[in-house]
VEXRO-120808 format. One record per atom (N, C-alpha, C): residue number from 1; residue in one letter; chain; atom name; x, y, z. Coordinates in Angstrom, 1 decimal, m for minus. Each point is the difference from the previous one (the first is absolute). Layout:
[site NUM "A" "A" "CA" [X Y Z]]
...
! end
This chain:
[site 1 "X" "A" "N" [0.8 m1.2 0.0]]
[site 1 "X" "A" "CA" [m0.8 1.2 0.0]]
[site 1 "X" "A" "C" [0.9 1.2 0.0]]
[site 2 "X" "A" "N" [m0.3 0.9 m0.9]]
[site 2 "X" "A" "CA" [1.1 1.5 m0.1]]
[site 2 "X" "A" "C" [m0.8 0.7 1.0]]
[site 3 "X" "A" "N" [0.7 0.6 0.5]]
[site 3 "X" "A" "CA" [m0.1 1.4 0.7]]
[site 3 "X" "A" "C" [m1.1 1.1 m0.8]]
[site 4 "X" "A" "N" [0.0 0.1 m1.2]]
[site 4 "X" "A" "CA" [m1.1 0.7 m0.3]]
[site 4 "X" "A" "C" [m1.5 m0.2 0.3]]
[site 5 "X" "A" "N" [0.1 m1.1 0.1]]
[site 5 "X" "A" "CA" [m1.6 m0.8 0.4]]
[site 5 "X" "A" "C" [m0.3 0.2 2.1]]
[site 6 "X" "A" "N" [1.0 0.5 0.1]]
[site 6 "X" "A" "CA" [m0.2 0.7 1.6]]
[site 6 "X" "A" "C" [m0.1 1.7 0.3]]
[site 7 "X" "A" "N" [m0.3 0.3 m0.9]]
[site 7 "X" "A" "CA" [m0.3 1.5 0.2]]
[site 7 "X" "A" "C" [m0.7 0.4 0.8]]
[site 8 "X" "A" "N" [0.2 0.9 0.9]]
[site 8 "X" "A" "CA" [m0.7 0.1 1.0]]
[site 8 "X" "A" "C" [0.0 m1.3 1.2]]
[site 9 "X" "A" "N" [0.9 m1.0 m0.1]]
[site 9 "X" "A" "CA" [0.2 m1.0 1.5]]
[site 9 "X" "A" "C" [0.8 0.1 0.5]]
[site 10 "X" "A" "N" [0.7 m0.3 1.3]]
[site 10 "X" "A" "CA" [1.7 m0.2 0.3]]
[site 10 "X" "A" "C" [0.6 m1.4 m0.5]]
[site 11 "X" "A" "N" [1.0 0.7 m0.2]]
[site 11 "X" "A" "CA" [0.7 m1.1 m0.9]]
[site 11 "X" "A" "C" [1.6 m0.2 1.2]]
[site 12 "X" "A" "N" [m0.1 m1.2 0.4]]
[site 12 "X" "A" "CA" [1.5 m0.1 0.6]]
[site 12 "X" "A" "C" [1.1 m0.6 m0.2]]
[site 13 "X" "A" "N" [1.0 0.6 m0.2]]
[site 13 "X" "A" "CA" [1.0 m0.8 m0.9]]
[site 13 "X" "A" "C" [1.8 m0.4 1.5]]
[site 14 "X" "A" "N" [m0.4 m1.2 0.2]]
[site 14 "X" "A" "CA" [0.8 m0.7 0.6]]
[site 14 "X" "A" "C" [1.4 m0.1 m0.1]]
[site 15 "X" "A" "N" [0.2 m0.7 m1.6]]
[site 15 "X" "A" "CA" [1.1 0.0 m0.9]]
[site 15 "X" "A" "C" [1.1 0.9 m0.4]]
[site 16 "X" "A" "N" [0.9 0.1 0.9]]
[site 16 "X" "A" "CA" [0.6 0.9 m0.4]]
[site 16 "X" "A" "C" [0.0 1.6 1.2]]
[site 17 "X" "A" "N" [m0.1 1.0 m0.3]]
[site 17 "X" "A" "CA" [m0.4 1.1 1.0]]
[site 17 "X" "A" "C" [m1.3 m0.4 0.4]]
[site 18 "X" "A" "N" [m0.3 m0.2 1.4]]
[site 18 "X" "A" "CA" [m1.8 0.4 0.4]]
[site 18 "X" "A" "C" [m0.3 1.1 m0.5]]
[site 19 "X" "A" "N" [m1.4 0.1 m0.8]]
[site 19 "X" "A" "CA" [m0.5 0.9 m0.4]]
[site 19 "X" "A" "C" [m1.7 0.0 m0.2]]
[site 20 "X" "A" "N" [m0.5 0.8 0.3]]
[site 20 "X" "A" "CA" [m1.3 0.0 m0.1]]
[site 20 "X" "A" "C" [m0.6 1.2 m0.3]]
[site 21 "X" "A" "N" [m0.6 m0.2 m0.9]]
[site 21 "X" "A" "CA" [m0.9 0.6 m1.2]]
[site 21 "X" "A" "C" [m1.3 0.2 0.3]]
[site 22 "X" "A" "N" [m0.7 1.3 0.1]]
[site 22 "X" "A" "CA" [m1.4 0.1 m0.1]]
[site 22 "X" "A" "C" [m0.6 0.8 m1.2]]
[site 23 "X" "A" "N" [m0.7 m0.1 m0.8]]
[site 23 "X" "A" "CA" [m0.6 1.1 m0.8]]
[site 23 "X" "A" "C" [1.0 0.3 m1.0]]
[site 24 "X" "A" "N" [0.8 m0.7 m0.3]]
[site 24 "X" "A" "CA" [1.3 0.1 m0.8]]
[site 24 "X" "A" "C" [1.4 1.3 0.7]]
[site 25 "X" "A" "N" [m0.2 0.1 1.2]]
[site 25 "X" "A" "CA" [1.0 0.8 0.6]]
[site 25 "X" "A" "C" [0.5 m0.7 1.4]]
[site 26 "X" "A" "N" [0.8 m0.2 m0.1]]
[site 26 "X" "A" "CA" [1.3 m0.8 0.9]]
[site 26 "X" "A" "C" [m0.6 0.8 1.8]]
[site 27 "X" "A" "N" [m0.1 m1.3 0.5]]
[site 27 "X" "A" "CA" [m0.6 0.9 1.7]]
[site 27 "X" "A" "C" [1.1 m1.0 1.1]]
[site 28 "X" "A" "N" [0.7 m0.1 m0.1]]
[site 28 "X" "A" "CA" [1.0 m0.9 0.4]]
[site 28 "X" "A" "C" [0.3 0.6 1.0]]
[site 29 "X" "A" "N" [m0.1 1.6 m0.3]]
[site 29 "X" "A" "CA" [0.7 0.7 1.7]]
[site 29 "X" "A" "C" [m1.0 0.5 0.4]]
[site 30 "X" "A" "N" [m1.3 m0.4 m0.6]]
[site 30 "X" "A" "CA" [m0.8 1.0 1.3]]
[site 30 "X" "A" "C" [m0.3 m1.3 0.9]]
[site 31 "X" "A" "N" [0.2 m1.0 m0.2]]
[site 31 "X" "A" "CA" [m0.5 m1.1 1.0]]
[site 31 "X" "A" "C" [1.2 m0.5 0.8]]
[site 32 "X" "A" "N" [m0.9 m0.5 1.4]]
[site 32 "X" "A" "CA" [1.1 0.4 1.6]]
[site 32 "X" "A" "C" [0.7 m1.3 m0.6]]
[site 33 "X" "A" "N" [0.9 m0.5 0.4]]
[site 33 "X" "A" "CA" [0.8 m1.4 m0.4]]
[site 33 "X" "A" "C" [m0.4 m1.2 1.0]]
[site 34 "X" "A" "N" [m0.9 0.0 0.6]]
[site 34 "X" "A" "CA" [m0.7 m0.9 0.7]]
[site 34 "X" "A" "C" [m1.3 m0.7 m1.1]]
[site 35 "X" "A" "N" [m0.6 1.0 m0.8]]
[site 35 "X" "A" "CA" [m1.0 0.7 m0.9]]
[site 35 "X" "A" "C" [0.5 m1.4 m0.9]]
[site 36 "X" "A" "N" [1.5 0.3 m0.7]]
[site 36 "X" "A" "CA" [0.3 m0.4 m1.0]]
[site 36 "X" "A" "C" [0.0 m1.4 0.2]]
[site 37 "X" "A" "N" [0.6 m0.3 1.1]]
[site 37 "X" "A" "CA" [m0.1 m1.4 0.6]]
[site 37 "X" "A" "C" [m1.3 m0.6 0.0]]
[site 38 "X" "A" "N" [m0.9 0.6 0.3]]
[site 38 "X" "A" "CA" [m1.4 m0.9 0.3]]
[site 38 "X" "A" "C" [m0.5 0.4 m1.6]]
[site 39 "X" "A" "N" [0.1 0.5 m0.8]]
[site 39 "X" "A" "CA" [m0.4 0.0 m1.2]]
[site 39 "X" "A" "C" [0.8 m1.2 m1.0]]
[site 40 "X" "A" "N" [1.3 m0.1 0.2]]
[site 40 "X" "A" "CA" [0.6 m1.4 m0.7]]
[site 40 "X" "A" "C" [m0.1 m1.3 0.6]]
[site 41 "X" "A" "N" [m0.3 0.4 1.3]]
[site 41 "X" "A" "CA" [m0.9 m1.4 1.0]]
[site 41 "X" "A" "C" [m1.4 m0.5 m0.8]]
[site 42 "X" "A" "N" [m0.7 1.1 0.3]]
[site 42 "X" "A" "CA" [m1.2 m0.4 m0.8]]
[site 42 "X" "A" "C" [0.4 m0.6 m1.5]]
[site 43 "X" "A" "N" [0.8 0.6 m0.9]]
[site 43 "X" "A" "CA" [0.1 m0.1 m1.5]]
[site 43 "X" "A" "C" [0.5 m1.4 0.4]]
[site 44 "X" "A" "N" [0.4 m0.5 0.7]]
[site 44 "X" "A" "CA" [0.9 m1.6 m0.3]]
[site 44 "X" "A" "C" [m0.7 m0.8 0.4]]
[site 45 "X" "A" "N" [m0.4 0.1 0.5]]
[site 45 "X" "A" "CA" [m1.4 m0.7 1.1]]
[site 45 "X" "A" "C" [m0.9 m0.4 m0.7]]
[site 46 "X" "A" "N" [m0.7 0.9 m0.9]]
[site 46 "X" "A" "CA" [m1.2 0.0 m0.7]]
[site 46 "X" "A" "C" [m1.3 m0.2 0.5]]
[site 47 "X" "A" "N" [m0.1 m0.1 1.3]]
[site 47 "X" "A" "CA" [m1.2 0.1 0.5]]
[site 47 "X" "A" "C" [m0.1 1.2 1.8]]
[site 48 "X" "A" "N" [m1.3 0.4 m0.2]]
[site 48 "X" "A" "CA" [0.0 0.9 1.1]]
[site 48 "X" "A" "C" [0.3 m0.6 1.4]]
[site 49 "X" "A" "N" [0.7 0.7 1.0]]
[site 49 "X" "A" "CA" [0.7 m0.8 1.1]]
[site 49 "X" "A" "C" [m0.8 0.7 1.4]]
[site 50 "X" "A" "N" [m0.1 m0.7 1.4]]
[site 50 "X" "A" "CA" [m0.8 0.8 0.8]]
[site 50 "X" "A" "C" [0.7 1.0 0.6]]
[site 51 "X" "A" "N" [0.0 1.1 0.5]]
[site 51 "X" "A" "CA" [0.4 1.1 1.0]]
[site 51 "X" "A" "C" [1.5 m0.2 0.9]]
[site 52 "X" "A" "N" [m1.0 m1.2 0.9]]
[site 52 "X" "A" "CA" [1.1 m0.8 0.7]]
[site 52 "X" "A" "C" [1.3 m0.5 m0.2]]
[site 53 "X" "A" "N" [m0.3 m0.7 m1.2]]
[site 53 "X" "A" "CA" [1.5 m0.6 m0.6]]
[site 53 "X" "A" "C" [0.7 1.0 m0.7]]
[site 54 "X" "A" "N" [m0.5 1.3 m0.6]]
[site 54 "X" "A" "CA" [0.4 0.7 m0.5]]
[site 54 "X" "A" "C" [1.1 1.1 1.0]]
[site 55 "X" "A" "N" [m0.7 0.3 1.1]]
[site 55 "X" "A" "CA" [0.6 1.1 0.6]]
[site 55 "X" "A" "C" [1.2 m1.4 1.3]]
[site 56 "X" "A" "N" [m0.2 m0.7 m0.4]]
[site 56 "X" "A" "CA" [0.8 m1.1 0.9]]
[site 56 "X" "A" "C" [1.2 m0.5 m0.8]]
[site 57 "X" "A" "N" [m0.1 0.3 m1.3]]
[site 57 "X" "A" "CA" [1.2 0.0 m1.5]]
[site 57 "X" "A" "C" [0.2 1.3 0.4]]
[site 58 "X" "A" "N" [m0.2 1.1 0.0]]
[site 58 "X" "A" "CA" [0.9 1.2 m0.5]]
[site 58 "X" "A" "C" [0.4 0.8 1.8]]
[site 59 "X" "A" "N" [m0.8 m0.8 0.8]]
[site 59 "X" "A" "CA" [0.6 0.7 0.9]]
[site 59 "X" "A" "C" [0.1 m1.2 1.5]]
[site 60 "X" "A" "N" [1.2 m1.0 m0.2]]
[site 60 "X" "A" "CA" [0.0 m0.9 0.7]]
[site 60 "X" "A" "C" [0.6 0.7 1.3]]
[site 61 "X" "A" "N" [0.5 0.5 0.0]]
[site 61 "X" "A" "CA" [0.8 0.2 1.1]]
[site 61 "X" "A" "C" [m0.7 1.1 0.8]]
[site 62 "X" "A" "N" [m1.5 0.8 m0.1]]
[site 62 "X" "A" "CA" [m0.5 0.9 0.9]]
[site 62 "X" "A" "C" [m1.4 m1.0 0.7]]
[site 63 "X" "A" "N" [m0.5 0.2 1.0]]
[site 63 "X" "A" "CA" [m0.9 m0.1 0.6]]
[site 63 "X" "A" "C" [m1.5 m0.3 m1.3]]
[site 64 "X" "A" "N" [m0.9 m1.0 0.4]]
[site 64 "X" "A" "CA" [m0.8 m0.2 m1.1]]
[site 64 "X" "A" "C" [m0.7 1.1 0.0]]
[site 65 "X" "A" "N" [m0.4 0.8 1.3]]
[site 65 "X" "A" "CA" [m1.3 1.3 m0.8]]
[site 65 "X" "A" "C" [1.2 1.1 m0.9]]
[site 66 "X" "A" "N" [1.1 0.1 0.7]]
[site 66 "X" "A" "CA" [0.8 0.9 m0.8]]
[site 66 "X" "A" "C" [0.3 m0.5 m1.3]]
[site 67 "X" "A" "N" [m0.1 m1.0 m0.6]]
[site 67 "X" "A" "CA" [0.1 m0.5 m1.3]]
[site 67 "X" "A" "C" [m1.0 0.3 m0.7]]
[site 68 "X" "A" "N" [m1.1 m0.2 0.5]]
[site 68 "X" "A" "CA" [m1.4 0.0 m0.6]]
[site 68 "X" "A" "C" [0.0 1.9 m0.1]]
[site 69 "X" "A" "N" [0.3 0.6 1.3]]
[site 69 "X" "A" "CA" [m0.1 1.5 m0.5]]
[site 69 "X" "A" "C" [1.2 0.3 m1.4]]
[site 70 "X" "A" "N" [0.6 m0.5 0.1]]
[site 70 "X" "A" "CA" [1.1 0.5 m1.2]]
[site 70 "X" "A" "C" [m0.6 m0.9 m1.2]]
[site 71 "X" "A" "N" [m0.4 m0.7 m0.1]]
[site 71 "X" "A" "CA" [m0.7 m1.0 m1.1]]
[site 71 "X" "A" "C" [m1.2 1.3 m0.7]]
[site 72 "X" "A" "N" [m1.0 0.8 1.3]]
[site 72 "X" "A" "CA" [m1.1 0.7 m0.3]]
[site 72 "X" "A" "C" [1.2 1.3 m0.6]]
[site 73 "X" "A" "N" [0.4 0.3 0.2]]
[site 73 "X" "A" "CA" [1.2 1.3 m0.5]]
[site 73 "X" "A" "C" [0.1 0.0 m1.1]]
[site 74 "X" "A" "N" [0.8 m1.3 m0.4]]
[site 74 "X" "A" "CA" [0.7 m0.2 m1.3]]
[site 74 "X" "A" "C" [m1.1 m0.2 m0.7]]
[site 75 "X" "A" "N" [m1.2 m0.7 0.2]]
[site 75 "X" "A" "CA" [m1.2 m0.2 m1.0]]
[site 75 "X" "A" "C" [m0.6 1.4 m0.6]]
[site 76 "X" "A" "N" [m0.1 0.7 1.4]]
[site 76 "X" "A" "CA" [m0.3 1.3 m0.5]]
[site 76 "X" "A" "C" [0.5 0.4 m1.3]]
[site 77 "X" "A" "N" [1.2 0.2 0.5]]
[site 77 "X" "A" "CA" [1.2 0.5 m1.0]]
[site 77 "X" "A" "C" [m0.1 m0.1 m1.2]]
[site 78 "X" "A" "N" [0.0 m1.6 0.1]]
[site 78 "X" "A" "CA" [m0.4 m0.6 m1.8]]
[site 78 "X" "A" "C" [m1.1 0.6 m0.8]]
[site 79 "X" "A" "N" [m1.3 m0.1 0.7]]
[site 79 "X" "A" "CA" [m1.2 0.3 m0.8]]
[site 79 "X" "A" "C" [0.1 1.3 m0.3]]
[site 80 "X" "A" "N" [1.2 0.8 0.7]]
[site 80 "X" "A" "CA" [m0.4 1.5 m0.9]]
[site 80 "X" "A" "C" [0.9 m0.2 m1.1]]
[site 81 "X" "A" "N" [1.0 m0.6 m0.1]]
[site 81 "X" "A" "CA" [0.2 m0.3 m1.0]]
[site 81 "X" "A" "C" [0.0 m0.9 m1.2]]
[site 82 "X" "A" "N" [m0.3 m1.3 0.2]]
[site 82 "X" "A" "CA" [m0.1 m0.8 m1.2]]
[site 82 "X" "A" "C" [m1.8 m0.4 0.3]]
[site 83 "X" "A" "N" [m1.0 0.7 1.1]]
[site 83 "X" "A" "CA" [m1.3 0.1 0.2]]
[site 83 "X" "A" "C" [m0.6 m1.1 m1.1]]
[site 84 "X" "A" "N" [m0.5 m0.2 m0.7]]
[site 84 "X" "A" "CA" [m1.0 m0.9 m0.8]]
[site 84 "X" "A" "C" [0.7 m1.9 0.2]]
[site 85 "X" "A" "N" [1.2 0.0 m0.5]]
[site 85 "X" "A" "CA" [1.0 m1.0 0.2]]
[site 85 "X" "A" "C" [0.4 m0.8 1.3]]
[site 86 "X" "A" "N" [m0.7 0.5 0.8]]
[site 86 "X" "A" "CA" [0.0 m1.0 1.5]]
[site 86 "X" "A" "C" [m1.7 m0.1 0.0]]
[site 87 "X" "A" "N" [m0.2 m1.3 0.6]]
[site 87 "X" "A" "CA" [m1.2 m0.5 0.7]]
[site 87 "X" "A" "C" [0.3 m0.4 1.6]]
[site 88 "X" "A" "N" [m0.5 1.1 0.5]]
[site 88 "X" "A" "CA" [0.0 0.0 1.6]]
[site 88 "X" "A" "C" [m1.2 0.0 0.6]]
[site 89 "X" "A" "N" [m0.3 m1.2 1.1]]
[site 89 "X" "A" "CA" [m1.0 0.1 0.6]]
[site 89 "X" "A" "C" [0.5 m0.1 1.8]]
[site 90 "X" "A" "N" [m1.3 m0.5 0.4]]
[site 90 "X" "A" "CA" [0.9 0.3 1.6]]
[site 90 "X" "A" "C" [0.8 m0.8 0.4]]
[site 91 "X" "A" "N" [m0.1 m1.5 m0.7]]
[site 91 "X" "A" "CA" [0.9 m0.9 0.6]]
[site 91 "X" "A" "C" [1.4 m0.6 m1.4]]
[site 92 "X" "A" "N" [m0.1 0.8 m0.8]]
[site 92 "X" "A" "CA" [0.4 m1.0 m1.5]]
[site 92 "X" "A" "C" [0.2 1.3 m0.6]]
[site 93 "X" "A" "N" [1.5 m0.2 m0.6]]
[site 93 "X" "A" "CA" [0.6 1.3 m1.4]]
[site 93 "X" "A" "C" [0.5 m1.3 m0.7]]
[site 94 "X" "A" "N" [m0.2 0.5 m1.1]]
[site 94 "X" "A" "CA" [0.1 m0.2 m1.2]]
[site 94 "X" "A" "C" [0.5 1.0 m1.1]]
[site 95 "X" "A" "N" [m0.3 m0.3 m1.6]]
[site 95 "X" "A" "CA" [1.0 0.4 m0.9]]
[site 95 "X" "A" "C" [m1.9 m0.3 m0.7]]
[site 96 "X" "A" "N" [m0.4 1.2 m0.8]]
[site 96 "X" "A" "CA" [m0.8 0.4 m0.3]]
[site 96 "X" "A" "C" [0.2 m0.3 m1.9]]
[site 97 "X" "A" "N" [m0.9 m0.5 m0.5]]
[site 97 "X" "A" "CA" [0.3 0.1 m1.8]]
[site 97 "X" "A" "C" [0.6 0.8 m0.6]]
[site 98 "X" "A" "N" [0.2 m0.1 m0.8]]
[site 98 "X" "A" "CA" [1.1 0.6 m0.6]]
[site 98 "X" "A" "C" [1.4 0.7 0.4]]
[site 99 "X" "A" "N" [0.3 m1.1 0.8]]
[site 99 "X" "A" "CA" [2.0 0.0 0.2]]
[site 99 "X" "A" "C" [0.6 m0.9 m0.1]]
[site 100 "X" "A" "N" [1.3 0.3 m1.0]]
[site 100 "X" "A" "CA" [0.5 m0.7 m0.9]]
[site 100 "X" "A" "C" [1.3 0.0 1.0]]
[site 101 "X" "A" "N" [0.9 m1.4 0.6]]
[site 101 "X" "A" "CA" [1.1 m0.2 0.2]]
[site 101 "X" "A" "C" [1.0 m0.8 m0.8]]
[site 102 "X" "A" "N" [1.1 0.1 m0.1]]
[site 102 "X" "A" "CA" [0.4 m0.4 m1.2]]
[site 102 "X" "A" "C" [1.2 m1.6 1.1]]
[site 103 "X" "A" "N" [m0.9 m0.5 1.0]]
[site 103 "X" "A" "CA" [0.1 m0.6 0.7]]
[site 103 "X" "A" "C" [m1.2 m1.6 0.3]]
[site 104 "X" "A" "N" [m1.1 0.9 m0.4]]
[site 104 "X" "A" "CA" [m0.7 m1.1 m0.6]]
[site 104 "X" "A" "C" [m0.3 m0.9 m0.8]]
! end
C-alpha cells in the first residue's frame, strides 16, 4: 500500500529514523516520547491493548496510580495531535483506521 492512499492518516515509519506522519506533515516532535512508544506498541501489536498493561509497559518503575496518571497525560497529548488515529475508550487504546505502519 503507497502512502498516497493514506492521506489524511498517520503513517508510522519504524524502519530506519522513527518518523511519523499526519496529514502528510512530519509530527514526530510534537509527540512526548513516551507518545511515540505507545503508538509503535500499538502499531506492532495490532490490536487494541487495556489501560493497565499499557501504563504498566511504559511506566514500570512508578507506583500503578502514578502510571495510570502519566498514561491519562500522554493520551491527552496524542489526541491533540494525531486525534482521529487513536481509538480510546475508558479501559482499551487502540490504533484507529487508517494507520499505516511499515511494521505490519
Amino acid at each position: 500500500m503507497g502512502d498516497e492512499k493514506l492521506m489524511g492518516g498517520l503513517i508510522i515509519r519504524t524502519l530506519g529514523q522513527l518518523q511519523f506522519e499526519q496529514d502528510g506533515n512530519l509530527i514526530s516532535d510534537q509527540l512526548p516520547i513516551k507518545g511515540r512508544a505507545l503508538l509503535v506498541y500499538l502499531a506492532v501489536n495490532g490490536q487494541a491493548q487495556s489501560r493497565e498493561v499499557l501504563a504498566g509497559l511504559l511506566w514500570s518503575e512508578m507506583p500503578d496510580e502514578s502510571a495510570r496518571t502519566n498514561l491519562r497525560v500522554t493520551l491527552s497529548k496524542l489526541r491533540k495531535v494525531v486525534g482521529s488515529s487513536l481509538d480510546i475508550s475508558r479501559e482499551m487504546v487502540g490504533l484507529a483506521g487508517g494507520v499505516w505502519a511499515d511494521v505490519a
